[in-house]
Phi, psi and omega in degrees: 000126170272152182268160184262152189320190165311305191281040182210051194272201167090248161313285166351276189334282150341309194242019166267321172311312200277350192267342223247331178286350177301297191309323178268018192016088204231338199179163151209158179228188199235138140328196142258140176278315212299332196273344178256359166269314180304311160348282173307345191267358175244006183274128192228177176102136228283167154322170174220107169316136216253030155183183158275139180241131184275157162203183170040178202307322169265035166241317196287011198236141182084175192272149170334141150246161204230086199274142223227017195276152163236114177275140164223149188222097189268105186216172197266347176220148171295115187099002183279329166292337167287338188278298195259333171300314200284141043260348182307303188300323159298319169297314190299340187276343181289313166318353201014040148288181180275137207233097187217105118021074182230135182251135177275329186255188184224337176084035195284341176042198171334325166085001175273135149241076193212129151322137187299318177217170208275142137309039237317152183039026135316128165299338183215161172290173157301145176314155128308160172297108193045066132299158181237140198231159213236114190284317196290290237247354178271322162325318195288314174302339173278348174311270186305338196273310191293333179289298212306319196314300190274013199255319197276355179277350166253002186212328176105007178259118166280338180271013192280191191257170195207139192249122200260101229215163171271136171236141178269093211248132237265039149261349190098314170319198170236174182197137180256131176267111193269105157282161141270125199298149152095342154246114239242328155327329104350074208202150199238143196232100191258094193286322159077062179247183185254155237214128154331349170077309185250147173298302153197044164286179174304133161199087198293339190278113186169158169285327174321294179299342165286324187274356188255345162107008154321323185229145198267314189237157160239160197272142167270167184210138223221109162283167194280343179226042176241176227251006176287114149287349201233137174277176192204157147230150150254117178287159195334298199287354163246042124281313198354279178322310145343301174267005141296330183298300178304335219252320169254026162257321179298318184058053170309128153297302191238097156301116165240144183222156157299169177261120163324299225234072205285323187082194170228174183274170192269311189304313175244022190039019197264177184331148185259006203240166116311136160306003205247331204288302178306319181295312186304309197285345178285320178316329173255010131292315201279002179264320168336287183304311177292327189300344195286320199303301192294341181300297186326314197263020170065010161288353195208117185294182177279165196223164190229156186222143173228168194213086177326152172276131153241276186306334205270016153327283183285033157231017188253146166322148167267162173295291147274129231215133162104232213277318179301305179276358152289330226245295189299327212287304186315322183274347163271060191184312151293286194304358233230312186069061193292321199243040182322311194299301171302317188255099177310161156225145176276335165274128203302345190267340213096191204221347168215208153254145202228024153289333201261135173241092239248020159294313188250354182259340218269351141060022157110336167318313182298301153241057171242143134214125173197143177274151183262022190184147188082015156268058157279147179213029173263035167263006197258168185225131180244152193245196185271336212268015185099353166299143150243178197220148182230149157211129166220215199235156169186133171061024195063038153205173172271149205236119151238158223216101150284108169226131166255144192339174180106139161336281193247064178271158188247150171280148180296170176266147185285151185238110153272112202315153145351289193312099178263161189081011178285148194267138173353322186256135209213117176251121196260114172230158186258129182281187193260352155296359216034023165266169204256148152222159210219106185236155170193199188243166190223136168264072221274112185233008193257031181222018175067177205279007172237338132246059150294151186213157161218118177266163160269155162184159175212186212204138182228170165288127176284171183296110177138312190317100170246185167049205184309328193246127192111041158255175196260153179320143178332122180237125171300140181223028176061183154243157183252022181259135183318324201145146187310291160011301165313298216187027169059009179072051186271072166233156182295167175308193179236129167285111182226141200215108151309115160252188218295314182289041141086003187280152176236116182274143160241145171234130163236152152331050218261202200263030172253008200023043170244185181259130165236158156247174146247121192255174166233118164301171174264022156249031148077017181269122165279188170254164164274149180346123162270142164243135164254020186060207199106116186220144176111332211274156211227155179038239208246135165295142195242186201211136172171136223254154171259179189263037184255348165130350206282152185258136203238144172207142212233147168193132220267105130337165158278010196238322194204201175266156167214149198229172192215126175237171191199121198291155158288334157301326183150211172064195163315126168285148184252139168150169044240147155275150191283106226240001178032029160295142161276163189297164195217167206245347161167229214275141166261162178254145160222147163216177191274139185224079172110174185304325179238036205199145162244184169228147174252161184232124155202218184227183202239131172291154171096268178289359186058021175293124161328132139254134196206133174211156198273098150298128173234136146326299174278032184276302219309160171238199191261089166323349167266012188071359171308339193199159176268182173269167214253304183220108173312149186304163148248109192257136189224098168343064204267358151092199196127136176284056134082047215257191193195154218061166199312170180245134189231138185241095223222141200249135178269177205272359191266358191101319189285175190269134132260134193256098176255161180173172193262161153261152196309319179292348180102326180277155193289131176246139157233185197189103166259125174269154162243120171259005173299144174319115168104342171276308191309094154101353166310324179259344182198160163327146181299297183309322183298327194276332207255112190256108164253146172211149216283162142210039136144310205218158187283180189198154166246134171094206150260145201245149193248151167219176154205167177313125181285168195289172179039014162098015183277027199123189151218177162274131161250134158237164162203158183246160215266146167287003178261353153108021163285178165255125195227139181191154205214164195205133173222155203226201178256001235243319219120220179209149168270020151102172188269129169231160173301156165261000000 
């Protein structure tokens, strides 16, 4: 089982061992309570709606949207979507769009379904001594724990029923397809391939060992009541093919997968992920990539990919806090057949998995959720005459999105650049010639399984080049990882920052969990990879220059912030330094607040509260702890609907903030605050002050704003999980409500 890096030891250590023989269903174990009751006594945060509710001024003015997406969740076991996709699976089933499910593997593990040894509050006692375990029925139960799961999150009946069919699959196999009766949207795909047995020890019969060519075919494993009867196997090229099939019977808007590029622990270098997780999901790049052609060809719609965090959930602050993580814990607990002693079941294999204790097990999982890719929140572009520029990802390329000043200008239909396989997150920055560039990372998966790779790279406007258009081919900037092998290509998306003399840095996160960089001179030369060190640091970096030119760069521990400065004269970036931040939940925003100073936006674990503190270069301190910061931050409580993910953050021509961000419930909550010096939070807490408000519908990604043209407000997008454009404009006025581009 891997352990989590250096920076989580202690506990972490422990209960990621005992979560991870669960998940590989080998055993179950007990925790530290104590560290998990301290929790509870600390668990805060507004209700979690039992959908999205448009509220306040910017949902209410104009008509509702009705947004049109089909989700499909491509995962590798039965419960890797209850642990790490939900809450997200739930809003959609609350959403009653359509939802379908495919698992790849059955997750048969030992085939025991019991603990290995006993367990306070367990549903069943411990295994025997040499039982011997039956893979069909333990598959099957895992089965029946996953129908009750997605039966009470869409209707609040775990017992309703679900109708159970053979699908024929464009691999040559079966697949068994689960509807839910009377929704017929609903629906679950049980590919029933054989599961590695192991986290990560050798196991060439496994997908992993299907995706590296270890092995030519893998075997099915067959629940004990389902209506697949005939074993099957697949070689590398028909599951592809398989999950091309699924991708163009479903017809997804929103792709959700596990992370591809999982990395390794620091301590022992073994996987940071279960292989099956990593292995499945590079198999659905690569269906991916073929499934973009039919996009292309209008055979298909465009589609947006979102991309989970797994195992290294529990050694990270947790997320979710109040009612959203009760709500997950309660669907891993029906899934779990939590309540056995009390709940008769009609079926013979049993109604769940009862390896799982999920009170005691759920080890920050439950309440953790995060993407490993698409928070960026630099996509949007404001021009001088008053045009916006949108740029996001659709079909693994870039979407860029035009509208020109004027009232009543319309946005173009999006036009997609050439460059394919680029990965979600997408960063815009104005070079000082005013053309726009645009870096993110591209995922090379058309050279087979000894060069897969994920590069940094970007792409500019040629000279003449406005708005969306007249940009040049894709350009590679390399990695600063040795090769996948190394470190599973595990690097973030890149944190990129223009200072005043036209030089531009990009920073990534790598799989060493320190930070390298790439400078661009201002003759248009890059430097080669830089390591800027750093231990401990987790997801994405974030970048931003105050206005005096000097350049800051921020990355996140499980404990705290840490910072890299760069003189507005020139030189090296230095760090990492000490930033006397409490620990946050993911990626920080940043912008300039003053001549020598930025202010960052982030979020708070447990409850998701909007957070904001003002950073000066000379606050920071020595990160090795030898010395404190010279004067600590001041953090201020802006309050938030108990929500997760990144924060985007845009300062208006009035002094005041646009706050934009997700909510607990999945859908956008804003806000505008005044953050000018000496105001924020001087007569009472901030959060009693800060009026947030909802709209309606789920996003995909992270959501962007800006200044509006003339000093009028600002602008918000978010892109639709159906893979549209949604953007709302506030004034002193209001708003005119959320509209489609």
């Amino acid at each position: 089982m891997p352990l989590i890096p250096r920076a989580a030891l202690g506990r972490r250590l422990t209960a990621l061992v005992c979560a991870a023989t669960v998940l590989a269903g080998a055993s179950g174990c007990a925790t530290d309570r104590s560290a998990h009751r301290a929790h509870s006594r600390h668990e805060s945060g507004p209700a979690d709606e039992t959908g999205p509710v448009p509220t306040g001024t910017w949902a209410g003015a104009g008509e509702p949207v009705r947004t049109s997406e089909s989700v499909l969740q491509i995962v590798a076991h039965p419960d890797d979507d209850l642990f790490f996709l939900n809450p997200e699976t739930a809003q959609s089933l609350r959403s009653g769009r359509p939802l379908t499910t495919v698992f790849l593997t059955s997750g048969e593990g030992d085939g025991v379904n019991a603990p290995r040894k006993n367990v306070r509050g367990a549903a069943a006692p411990a295994r025997k001594r040499g039982e011997r375990g039956d893979k069909a029925v333990y598959t099957e139960a895992r089965q029946n724990g996953i129908r009750a799961a997605y039966a009470e999150m869409a209707t609040g009946d775990r017992d309703a029923a679900w109708r159970r069919t053979v699908l024929r699959t464009a691999g040559g196999g079966r697949a068994e397809l689960d509807t839910l009766r009377g929704h017929p949207d609903v629906r679950l795909v049980w590919n029933l391939l054989r599961e590695a047995g192991s986290l990560t020890k050798h196991r060439p019969h496994s997908l992993y060992g299907l995706w590296t060519g270890e092995t030519r075919r893998l075997g099915s494993q067959l629940s004990s009541a389902g209506p697949v009867t005939g074993n099957f196997h697949y070689t590398r090229a028909q599951l592809v093919d398989t999950l091309v099939g699924y991708l163009q019977r479903f017809r997804p808007t929103q792709i959700r997968m596990q992370d591809p590029t999982p990395g390794r622990l620091d301590r022992n270098g073994k996987y940071a992920d279960h292989q099956d997780h990593f292995a499945g999901a590079r198999f659905v790049q690569e269906a991916l990539v073929r499934h973009a052609d039919d996009a292309a060809r209008g055979r298909a719609p465009h589609f947006t990919v979102s991309t989970y965090l797994g195992y290294f959930n529990g050694g990270l602050p947790h997320v979710l806090g109040g009612r959203t993580a009760r709500g997950k814990l309660r669907t891993l607990e029906t899934y779990a057949w939590a309540d056995r002693a009390e709940r008769a079941c009609r079926y013979a294999a049993g109604c769940g998995d009862l390896k799982m204790v999920p009170s005691t097990q759920h080890l920050g999982w439950s309440h953790g959720i995060r993407h490993t890719d698409g928070e960026s929140t630099a996509w949007l572009r404001a021009a001088k005459d008053g045009s916006l520029t949108a740029y996001s990802v659709l079909d693994g390329r870039i979407a860029v999105r035009h509208r020109p000043a004027g009232t009543g200008a319309r946005w173009d239909a999006p036009t997609l650049l050439p460059a394919t396989g680029i990965d979600p997150s997408l960063t815009s920055v104005d070079l000082p010639d005013g053309r726009t560039a645009l870096f993110g990372t591209r995922t090379v998966t058309e050279d087979g399984p000894g060069g897969y790779r994920k590069e940094v790279g970007w792409t500019v406007q040629a000279a003449g080049g406005s708005g969306g258009s007249g940009f040049g081919p894709w350009q590679s900037l390399g990695t600063p990882e040795p090769g996948d092998l190394a470190g599973l290509s595990d690097i973030s998306a890149p944190a990129v920052a223009v200072t005043p003399d036209g030089t531009v840095t990009a920073v990534v996160r790598t799989s060493r969990h320190q930070l390298s960089a790439r400078t661009r001179q201002p003759d248009g030369t890059w430097t080669p990879w830089q390591a800027l060190g750093g231990t401990g640091l987790h997801g994405a970096p974030s970048a931003g220059v105050d206005e005096g030119g000097r350049l800051y760069v921020f990355a996140t521990t499980a404990k705290t912030v840490l910072a890299w400065t760069r003189p507005s004269s020139g030189g090296a970036l230095s760090g990492p330094r000490a930033t006397g931040l409490p620990a946050v939940t993911g990626r920080v925003a940043v912008h300039p607040d003053g001549h020598a100073a930025v202010r960052l936006h982030m979020r708070a674990p447990v409850t998701g509260h909007v957070r904001t503190a003002r950073i000066g270069a000379a606050a920071l301190g020595d990160a090795s702890g030898s010395s404190a910061p010279v004067r600590p931050a001041r953090v201020t409580d802006l309050g938030g609907a108990a929500g997760y993910g990144p924060v985007s953050a845009t300062p208006l021509p009035d002094g005041r903030t646009l706050l934009a961000a997700r909510a607990g419930n999945g859908d956008l909550q804003t806000a505008v605050v005044d953050e000018r010096r000496g105001r924020t939070g001087r007569v009472q807490p901030a959060a009693a002050r800060v009026r947030w408000s909802r709209t309606g519908f789920l996003f995909a990604g992270a959501p962007a704003s800006v200044p509006a043209p003339g000093g009028r407000g600002g602008d918000v997008a978010v892109l639709g999980l159906d893979g549209r454009l949604y953007w709302a404009r506030t004034g002193t006025q209001g708003t005119a409500g959320w509209r489609a581009a």
